[in-house]
VOZA-620269 format. One record per residue: residue in one letter; y, x, z of N, C-alpha, C in turn. Coordinates in steps of 0.05 Angstrom, whole numbers, padded with zeros to 5 digits, always signed. Example, Ala and Ser with C-alpha at 12.3 -4.5 7.8 and 13.67 -1.06 7.14 Angstrom:
REM VOZA-620269
A-00114+00264+00156-00090+00246+00156-00066+00264+00156/S-00045+00257+00142-00021+00273+00143+00001+00258+00157/
//
This chain:
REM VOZA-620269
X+01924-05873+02025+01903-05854+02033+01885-05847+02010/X+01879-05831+01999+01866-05808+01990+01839-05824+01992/X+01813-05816+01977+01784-05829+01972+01787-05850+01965/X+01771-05872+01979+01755-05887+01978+01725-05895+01955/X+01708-05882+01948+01695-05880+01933+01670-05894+01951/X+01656-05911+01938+01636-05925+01951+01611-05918+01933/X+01586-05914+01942+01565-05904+01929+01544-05926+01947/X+01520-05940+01937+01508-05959+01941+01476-05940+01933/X+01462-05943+01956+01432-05925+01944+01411-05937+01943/X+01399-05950+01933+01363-05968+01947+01370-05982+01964/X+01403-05998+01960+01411-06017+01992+01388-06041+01980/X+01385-06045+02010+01366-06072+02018+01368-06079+02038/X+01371-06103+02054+01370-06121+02069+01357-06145+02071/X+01337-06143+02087+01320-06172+02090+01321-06188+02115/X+01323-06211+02115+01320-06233+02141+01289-06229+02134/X+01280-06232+02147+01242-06239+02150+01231-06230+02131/X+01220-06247+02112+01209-06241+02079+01228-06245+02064/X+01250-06251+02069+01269-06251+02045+01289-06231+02040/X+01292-06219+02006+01311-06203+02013+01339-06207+02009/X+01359-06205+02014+01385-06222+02005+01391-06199+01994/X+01389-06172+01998+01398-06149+01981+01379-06135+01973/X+01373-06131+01951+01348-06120+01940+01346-06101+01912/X+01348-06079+01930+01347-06044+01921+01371-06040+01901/X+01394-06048+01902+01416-06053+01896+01425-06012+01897/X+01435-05997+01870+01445-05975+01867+01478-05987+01850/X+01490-05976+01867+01532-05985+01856+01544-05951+01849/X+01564-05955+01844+01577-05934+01850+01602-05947+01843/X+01625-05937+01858+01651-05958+01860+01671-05937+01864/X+01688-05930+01851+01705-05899+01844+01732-05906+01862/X+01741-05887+01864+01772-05891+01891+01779-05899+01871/X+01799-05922+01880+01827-05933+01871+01822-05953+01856/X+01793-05966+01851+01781-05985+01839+01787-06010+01844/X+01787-06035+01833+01791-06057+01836+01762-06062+01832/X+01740-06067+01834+01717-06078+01830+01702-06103+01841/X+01699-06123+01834+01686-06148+01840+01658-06151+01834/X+01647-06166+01862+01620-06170+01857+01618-06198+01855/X+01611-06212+01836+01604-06241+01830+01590-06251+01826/X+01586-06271+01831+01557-06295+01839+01553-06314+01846/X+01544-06333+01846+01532-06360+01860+01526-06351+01893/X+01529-06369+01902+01520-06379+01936+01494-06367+01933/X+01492-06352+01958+01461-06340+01960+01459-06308+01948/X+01468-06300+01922+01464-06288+01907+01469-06256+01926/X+01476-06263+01948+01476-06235+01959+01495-06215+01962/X+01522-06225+01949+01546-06207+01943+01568-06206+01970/X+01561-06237+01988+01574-06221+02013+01563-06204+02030/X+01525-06213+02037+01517-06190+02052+01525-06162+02044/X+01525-06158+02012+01528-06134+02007+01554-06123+02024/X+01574-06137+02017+01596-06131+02037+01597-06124+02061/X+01581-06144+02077+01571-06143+02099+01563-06119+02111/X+01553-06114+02094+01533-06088+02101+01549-06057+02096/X+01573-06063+02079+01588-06041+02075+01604-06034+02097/X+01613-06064+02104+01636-06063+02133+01620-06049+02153/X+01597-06056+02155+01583-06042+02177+01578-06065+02197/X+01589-06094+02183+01575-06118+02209+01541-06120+02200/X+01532-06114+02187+01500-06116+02185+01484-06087+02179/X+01465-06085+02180+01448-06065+02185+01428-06060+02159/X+01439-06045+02147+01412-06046+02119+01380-06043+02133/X+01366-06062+02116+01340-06048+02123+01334-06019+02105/X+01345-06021+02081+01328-05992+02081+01357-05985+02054/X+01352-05961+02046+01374-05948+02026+01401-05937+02042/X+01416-05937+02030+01441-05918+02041+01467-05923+02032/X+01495-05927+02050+01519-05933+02039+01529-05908+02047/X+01542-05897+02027+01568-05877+02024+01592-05884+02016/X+01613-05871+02040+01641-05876+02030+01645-05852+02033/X+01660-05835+02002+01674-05817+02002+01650-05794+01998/X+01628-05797+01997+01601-05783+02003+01598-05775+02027/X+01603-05795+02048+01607-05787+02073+01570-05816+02076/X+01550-05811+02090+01520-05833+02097+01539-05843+02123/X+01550-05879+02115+01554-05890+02146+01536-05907+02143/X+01516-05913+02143+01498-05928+02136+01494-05942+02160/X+01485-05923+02184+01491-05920+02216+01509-05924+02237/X+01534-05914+02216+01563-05909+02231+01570-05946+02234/X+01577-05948+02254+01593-05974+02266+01615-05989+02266/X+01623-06006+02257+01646-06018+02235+01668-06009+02243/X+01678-05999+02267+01702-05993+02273+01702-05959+02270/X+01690-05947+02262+01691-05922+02250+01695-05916+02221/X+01694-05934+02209+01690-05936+02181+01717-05941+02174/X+01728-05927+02148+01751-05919+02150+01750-05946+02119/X+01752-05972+02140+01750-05999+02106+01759-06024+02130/X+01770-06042+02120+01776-06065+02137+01771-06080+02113/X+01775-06112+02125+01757-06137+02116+01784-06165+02118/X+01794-06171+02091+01799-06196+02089+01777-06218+02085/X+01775-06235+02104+01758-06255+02113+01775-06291+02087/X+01763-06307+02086+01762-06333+02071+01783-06347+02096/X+01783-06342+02117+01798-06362+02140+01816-06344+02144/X+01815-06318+02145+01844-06312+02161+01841-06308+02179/X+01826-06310+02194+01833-06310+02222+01858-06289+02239/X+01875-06304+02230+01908-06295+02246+01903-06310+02274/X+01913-06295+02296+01920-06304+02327+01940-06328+02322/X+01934-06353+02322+01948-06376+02324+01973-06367+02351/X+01966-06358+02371+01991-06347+02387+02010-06332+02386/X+02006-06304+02362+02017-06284+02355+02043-06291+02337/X+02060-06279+02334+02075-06273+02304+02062-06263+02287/X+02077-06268+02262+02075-06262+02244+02072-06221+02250/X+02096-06214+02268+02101-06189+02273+02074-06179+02286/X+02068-06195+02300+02051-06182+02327+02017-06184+02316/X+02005-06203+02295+01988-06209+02286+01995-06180+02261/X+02011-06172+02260+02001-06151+02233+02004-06126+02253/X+02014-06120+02278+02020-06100+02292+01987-06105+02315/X+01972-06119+02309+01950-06113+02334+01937-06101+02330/X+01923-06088+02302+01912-06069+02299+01922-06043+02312/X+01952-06035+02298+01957-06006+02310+01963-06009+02342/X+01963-06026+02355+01972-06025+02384+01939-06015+02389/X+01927-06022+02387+01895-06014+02396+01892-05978+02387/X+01904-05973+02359+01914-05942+02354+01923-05929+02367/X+01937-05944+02385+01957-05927+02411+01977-05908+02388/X+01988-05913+02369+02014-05910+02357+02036-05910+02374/X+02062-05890+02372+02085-05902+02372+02095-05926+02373/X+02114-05929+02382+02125-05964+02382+02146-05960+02350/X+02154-05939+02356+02174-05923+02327+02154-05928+02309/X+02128-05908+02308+02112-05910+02282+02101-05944+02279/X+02096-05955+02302+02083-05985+02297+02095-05997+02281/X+02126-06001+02294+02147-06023+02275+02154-06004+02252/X+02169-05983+02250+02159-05977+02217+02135-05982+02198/X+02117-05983+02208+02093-05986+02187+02082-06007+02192/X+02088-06031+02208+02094-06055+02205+02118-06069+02187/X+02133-06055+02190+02157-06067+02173+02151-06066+02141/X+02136-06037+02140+02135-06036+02108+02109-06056+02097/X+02090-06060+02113+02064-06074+02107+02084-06098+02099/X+02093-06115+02122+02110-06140+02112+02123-06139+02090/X+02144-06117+02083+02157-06112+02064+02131-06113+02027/X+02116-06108+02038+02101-06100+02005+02085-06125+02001/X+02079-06143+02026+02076-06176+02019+02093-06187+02009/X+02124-06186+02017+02149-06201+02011+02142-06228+02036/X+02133-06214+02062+02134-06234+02088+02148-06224+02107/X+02172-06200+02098+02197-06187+02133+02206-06210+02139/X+02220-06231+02122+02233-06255+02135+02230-06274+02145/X+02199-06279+02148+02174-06287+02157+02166-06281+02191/X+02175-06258+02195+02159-06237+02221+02159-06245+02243/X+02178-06264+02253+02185-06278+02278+02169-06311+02282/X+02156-06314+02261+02141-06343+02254+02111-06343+02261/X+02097-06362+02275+02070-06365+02283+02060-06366+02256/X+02031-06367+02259+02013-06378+02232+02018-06406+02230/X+02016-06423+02250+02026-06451+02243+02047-06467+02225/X+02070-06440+02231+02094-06452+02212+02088-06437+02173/X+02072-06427+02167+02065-06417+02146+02048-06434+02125/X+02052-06429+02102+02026-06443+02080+02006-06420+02072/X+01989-06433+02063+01965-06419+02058+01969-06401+02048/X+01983-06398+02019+01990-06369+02017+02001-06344+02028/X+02020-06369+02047+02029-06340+02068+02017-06330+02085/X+02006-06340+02100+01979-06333+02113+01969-06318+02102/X+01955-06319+02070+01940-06302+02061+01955-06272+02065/X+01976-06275+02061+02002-06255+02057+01999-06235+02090/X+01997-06254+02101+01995-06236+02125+01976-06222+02127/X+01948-06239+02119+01919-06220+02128+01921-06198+02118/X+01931-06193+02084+01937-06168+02078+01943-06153+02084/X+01971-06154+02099+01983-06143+02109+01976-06129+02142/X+01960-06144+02148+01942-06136+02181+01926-06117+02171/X+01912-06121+02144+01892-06108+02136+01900-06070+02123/X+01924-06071+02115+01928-06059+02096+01957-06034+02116/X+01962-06044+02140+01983-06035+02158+01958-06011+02173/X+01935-06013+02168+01918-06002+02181+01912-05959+02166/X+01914-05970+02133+01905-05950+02116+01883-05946+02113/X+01873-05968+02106+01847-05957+02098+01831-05950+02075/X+01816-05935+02076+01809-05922+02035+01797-05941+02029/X+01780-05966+02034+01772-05991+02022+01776-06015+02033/X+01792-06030+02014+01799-06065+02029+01772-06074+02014/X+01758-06089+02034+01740-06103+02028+01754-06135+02025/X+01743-06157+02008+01754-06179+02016+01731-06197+02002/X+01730-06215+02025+01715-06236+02013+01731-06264+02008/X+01724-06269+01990+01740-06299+01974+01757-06301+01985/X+01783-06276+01991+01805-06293+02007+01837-06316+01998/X+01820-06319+01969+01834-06342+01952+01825-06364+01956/X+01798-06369+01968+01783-06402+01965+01794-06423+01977/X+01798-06418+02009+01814-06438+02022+01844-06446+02004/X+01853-06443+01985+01865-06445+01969+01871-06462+01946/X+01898-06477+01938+01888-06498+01914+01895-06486+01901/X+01883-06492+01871+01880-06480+01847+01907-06460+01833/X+01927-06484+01831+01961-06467+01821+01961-06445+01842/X+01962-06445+01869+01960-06423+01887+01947-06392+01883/X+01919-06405+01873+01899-06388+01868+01908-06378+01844/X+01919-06386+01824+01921-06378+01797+01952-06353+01802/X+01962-06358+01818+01994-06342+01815+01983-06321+01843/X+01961-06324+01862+01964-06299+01875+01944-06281+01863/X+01929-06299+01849+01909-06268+01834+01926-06247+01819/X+01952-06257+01808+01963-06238+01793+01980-06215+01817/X+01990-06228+01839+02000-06227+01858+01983-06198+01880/X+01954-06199+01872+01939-06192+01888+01932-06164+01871/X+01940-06169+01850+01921-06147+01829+01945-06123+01829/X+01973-06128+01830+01997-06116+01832+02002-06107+01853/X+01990-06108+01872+01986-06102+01908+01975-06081+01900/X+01952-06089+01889+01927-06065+01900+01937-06037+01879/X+01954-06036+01853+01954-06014+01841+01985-06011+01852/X+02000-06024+01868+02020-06005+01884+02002-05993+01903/X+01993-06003+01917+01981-05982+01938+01953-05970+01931/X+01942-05973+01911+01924-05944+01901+01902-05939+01914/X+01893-05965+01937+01865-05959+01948+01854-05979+01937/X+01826-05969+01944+01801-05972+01933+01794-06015+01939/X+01788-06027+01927+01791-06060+01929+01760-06068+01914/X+01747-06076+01938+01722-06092+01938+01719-06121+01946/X+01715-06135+01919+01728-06167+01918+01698-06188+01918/X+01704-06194+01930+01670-06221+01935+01691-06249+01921/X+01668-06261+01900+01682-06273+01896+01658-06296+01871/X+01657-06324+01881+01629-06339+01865+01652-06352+01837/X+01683-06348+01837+01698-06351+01814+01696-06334+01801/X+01689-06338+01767+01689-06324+01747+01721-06308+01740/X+01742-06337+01739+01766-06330+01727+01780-06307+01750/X+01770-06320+01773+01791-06292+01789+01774-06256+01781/X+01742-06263+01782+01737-06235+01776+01743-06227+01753/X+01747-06228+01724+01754-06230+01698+01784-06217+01697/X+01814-06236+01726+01834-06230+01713+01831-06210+01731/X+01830-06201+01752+01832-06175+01774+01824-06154+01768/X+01791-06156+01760+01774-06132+01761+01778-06106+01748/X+01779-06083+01751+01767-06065+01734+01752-06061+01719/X+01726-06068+01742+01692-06071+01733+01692-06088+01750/X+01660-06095+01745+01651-06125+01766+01627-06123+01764/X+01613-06131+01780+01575-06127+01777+01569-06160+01788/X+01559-06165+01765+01539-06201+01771+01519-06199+01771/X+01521-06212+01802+01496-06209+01820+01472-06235+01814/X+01446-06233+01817+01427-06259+01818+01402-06253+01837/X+01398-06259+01850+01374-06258+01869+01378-06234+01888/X+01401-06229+01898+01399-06201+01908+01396-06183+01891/X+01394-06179+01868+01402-06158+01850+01420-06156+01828/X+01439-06131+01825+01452-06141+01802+01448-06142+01761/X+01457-06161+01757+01443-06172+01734+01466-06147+01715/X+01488-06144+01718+01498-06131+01692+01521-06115+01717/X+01536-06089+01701+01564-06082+01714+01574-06076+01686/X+01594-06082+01687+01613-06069+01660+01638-06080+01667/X+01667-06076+01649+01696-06083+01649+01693-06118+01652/X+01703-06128+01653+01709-06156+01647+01705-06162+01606/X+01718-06147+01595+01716-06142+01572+01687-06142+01560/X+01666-06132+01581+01641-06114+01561+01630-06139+01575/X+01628-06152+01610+01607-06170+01610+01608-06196+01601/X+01635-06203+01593+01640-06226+01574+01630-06233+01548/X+01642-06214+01540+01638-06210+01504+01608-06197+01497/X+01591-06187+01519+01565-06174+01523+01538-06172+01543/X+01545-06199+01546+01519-06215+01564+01495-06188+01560/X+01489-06177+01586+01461-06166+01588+01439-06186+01576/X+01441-06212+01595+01419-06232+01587+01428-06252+01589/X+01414-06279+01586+01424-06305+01592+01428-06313+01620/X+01430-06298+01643+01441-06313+01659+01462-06296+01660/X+01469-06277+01660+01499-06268+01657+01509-06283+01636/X+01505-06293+01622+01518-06302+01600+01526-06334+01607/X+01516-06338+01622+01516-06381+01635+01530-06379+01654/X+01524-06352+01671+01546-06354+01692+01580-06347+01692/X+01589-06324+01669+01608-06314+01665+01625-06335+01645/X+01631-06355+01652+01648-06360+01631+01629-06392+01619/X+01647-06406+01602+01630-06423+01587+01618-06410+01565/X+01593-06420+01564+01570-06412+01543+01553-06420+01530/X+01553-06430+01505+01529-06437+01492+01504-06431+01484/X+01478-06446+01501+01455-06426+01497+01439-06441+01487/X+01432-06433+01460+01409-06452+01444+01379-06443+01438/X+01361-06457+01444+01336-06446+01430+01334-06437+01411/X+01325-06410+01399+01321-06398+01377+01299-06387+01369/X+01292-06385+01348+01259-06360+01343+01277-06344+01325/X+01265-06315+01335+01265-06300+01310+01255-06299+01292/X+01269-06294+01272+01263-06291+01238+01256-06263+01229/X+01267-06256+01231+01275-06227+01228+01293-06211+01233/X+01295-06181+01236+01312-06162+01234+01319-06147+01219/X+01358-06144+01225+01359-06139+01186+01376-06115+01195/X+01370-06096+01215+01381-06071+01209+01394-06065+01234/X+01390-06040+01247+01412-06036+01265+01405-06059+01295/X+01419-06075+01310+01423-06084+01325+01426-06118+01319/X+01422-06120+01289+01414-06156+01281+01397-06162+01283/X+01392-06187+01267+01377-06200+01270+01379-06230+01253/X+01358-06240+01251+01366-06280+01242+01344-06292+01260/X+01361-06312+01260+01332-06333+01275+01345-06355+01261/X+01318-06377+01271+01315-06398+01257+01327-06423+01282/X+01355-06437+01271+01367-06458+01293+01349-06486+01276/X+01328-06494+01287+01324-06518+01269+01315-06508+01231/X+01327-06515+01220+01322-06513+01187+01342-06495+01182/X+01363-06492+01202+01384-06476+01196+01373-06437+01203/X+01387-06414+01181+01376-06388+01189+01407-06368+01197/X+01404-06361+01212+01434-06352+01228+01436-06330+01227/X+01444-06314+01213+01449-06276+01225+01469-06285+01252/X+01452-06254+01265+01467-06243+01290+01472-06220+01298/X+01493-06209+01309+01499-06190+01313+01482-06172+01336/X+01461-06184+01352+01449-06165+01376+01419-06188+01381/X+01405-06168+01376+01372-06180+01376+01365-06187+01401/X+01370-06173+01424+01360-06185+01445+01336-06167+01453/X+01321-06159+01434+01296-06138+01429+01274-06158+01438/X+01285-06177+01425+01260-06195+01424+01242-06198+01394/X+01216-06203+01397+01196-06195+01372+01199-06221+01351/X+01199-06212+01340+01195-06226+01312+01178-06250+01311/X+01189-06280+01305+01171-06298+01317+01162-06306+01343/X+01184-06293+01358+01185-06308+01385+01206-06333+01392/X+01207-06341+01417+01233-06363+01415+01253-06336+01440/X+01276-06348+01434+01292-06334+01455+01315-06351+01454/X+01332-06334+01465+01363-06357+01466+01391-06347+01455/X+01394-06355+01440+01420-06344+01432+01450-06356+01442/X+01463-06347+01448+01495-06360+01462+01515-06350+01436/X+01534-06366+01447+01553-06358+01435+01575-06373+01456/X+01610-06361+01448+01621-06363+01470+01640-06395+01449/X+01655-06416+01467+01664-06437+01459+01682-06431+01440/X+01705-06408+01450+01722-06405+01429+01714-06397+01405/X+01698-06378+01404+01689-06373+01376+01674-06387+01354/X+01670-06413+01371+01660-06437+01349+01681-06451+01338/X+01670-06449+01305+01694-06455+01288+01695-06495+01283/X+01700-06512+01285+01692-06534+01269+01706-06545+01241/X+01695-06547+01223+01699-06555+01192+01692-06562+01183/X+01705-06582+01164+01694-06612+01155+01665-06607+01144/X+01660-06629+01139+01632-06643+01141+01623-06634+01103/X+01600-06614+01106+01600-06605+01075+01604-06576+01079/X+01615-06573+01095+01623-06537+01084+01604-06515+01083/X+01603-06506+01056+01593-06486+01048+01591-06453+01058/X+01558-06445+01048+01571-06412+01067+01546-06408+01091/X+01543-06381+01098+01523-06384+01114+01539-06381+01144/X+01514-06381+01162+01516-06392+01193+01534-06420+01198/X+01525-06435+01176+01539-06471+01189+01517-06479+01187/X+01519-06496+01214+01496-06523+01217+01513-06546+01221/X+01496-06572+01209+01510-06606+01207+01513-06602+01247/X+01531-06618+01249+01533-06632+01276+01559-06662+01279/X+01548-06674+01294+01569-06695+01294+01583-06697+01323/X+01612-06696+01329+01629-06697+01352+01626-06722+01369/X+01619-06713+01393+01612-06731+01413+01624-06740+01435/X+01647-06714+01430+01661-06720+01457+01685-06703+01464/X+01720-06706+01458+01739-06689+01461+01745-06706+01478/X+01752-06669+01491+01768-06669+01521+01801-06660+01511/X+01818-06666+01521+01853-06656+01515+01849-06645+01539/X+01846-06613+01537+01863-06596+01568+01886-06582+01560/X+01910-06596+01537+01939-06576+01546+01930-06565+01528/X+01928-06538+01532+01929-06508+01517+01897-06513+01490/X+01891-06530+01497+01863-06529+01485+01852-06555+01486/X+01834-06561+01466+01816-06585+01457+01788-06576+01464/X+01770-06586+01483+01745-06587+01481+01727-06602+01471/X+01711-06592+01457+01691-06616+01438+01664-06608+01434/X+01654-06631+01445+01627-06638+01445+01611-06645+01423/X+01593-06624+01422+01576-06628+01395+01552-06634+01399/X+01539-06652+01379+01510-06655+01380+01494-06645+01353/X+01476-06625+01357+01469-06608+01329+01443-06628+01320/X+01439-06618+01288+01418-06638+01289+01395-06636+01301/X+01383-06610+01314+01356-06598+01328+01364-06621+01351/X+01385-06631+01361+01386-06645+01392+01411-06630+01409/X+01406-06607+01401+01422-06582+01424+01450-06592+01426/X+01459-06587+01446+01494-06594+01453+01506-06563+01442/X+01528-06569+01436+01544-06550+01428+01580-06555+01438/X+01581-06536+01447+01614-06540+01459+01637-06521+01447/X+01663-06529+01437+01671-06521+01420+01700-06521+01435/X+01720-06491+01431+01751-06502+01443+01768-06491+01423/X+01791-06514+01426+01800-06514+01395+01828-06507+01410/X+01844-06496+01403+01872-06482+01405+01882-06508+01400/X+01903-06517+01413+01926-06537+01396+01949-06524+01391/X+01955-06504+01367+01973-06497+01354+01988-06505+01340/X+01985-06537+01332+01998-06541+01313+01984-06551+01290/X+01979-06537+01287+01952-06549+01247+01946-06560+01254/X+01965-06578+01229+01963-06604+01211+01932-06606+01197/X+01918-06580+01187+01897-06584+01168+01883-06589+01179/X+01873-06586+01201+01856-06578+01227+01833-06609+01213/X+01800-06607+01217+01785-06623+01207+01791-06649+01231/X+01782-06676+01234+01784-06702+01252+01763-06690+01271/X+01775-06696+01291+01752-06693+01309+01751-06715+01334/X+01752-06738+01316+01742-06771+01331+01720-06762+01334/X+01719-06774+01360+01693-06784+01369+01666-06793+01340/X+01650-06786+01338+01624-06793+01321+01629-06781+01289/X+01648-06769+01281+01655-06749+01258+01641-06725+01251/X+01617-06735+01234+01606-06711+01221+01618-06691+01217/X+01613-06668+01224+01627-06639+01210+01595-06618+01211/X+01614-06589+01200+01597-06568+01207+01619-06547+01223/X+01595-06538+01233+01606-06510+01260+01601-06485+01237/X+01616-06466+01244+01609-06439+01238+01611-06430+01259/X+01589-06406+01264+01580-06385+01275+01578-06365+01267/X+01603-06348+01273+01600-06322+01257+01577-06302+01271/X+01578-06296+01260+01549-06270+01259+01546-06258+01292/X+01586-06238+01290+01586-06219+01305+01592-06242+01335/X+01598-06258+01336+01598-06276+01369+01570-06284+01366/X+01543-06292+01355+01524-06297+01359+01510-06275+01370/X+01498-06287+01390+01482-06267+01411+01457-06269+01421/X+01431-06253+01412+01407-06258+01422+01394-06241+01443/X+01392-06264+01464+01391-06242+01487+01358-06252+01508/X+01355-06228+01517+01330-06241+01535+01335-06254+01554/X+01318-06273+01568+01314-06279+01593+01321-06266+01608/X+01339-06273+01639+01345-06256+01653+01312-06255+01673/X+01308-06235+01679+01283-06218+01698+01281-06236+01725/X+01304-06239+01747+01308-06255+01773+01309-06281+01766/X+01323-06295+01746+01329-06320+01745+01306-06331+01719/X+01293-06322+01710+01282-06326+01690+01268-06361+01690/X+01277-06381+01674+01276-06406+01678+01295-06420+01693/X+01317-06408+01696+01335-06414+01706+01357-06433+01688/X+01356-06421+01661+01375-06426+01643+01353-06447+01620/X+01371-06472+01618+01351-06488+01606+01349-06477+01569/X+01329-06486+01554+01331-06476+01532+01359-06487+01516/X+01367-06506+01525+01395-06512+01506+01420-06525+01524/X+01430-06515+01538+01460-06523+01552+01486-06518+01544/X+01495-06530+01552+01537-06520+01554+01550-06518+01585/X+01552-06489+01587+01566-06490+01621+01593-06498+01612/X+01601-06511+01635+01625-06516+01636+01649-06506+01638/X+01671-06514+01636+01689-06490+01630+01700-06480+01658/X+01724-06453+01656+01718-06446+01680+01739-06466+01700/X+01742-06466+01725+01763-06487+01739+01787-06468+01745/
//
């Protein structure tokens, strides 16, 4: 189907004094994959909520297609809703649980089971169709909701976290699974979702949400590598965020600040003043570690506190001399030269310029992010 373009105006929604959506403007283009991501609370299912048409904005306006349903009533709304449970008819088939929508259509029995057959068919669940939800695994289940969802035509699948009830290997092979769905069939995909890695490998765009408002929208590409502020930056990914003052600015969009005794160029000021403290991140991989001595600017002393072996990668725990933790992931490729990184082994980090990042306080969360942490990596 043709559209689905979602447009978001001054949406707001409040329980009592609180607002869980607050003056939130989107714009979400047909054929989009876009994810809204966040922490518990942060507001990204009501937003949903409120698109399906199960809740009632208090004030602003949702457009689909530039069509105001702001009013219009969830079963007019041309969008259906993958739910976290599923909720499949434990009595139904497989057949009859993806065919209950159009029986309520009053369809053909011809047009039903053809466009039942193909829904099954583009899950890879026809051989499935005769089976309760009981005899199924989680993924297939998931397989079906889609398919209930998507037998319907509608210009926006909404879905909320319908990977979570899910274990991890699962979750990791249908995100790819899920992302190949949505650009065979070419409609519009609005993804709720408090995982970083699934919004990152799916998205188009993605907007991270904090307090009911959103903190940044950009590609996966731009809000990774380009934290608006420090809480987009703690929440998206592992991140190192250290206390800093500025030093100065040396042109353009740099800057130096002072880590301790140590003076750091950086690639993005933050537009914070001169002789203030702020926070600078930087992302794990891009911290270099090298032996103990090395010359050259952006190294500070630190001694290793703590490697993790995950497989594909080495994580390591640094302690700088200011106090600050520092977290570091090291490729295991192979190199032999590679510096020791026992436990209590002096070295120095480099920080290149262009991954150092000085950014403000986020506005909603502000004190949220302590002056020197390491988020953890993603699960």
């Amino acid at each position: 189907m043709a559209g689905g373009s979602i447009e978001l105006a001054g949406l707001t929604k409040r329980f009592g004094h609180s607002a869980a959506v607050d003056n939130i403007d989107l714009h979400v283009t047909s054929g989009e994959f876009f994810s809204l991501l966040g922490p518990s609370g942060c507001g990204k299912t009501t937003t949903l909520r409120l698109i399906a048409g199960f809740e009632q904005p208090t004030a602003g306006r949702i457009l689909l297609d530039g069509v105001d349903v702001s009013a219009m009533p969830a079963h007019k709304r041309q969008v259906n809703t993958v739910f976290q449970s599923y909720a499949l008819f434990p009595f139904l088939s497989v057949f009859d649980n993806v065919a209950f929508g159009l029986r309520h259509a009053h369809v053909t029995r011809a047009e039903l089971r053809k466009r039942v057959g193909s829904a099954l068919d583009l899950v890879s669940m026809s051989s499935f169709a005769s089976r309760r939800p009981s005899q199924l695994s989680g993924g297939q289940q998931q397989r079906v909701a889609l398919a209930r969802a998507l037998v319907l035509n509608p210009a926006v699948l909404l879905l909320d976290e319908p990977l979570g009830a899910l274990d991890a290997k699962l979750r990791r092979s249908l995100k790819v699974e899920l992302k190949a769905l949505q650009e065979r069939v070419g409609i519009t995909f609005l993804y709720v979702t408090h995982d970083q890695e699934e919004a990152l490998t799916m998205s188009d765009r993605l907007a991270v949400m904090n307090a009911g408002r959103i903190a940044q929208i950009g590609t996966p590409v731009q809000v990774y590598e380009e934290p608006a502020d420090s809480y987009v930056a703690d929440f998206l990914g592992a991140a190192n965020l250290m206390s800093v003052t500025v030093s100065s600015r040396t042109g353009g969009s740099g800057a130096e600040v002072s880590l301790g005794d140590a003076v750091l160029a950086t690639s993005h000021d933050g537009l914070a003043a001169v002789g203030e403290t702020a926070h600078a991140v930087i992302r794990p991989e891009r911290v270099r570690v090298e032996a103990h001595g090395s010359d050259g600017p952006n190294r500070v002393p630190a001694l290793v506190e703590r490697v993790v072996f995950l497989g594909a990668a080495t994580q390591v725990m640094l302690r700088l001399a200011t106090g600050a933790s520092l977290q570091a992931l090291v490729q295991n490729d192979g190199d032999t030269d590679r510096v020791s990184l026992a436990q209590g082994t002096p070295v120095h980090v480099y920080l290149p310029p262009d991954a150092l990042r000085v950014l403000p306080e986020s506005v909603a969360g502000a004190g949220a992010v302590a002056a020197s942490s390491v988020a953890p990596l993603a699960s």
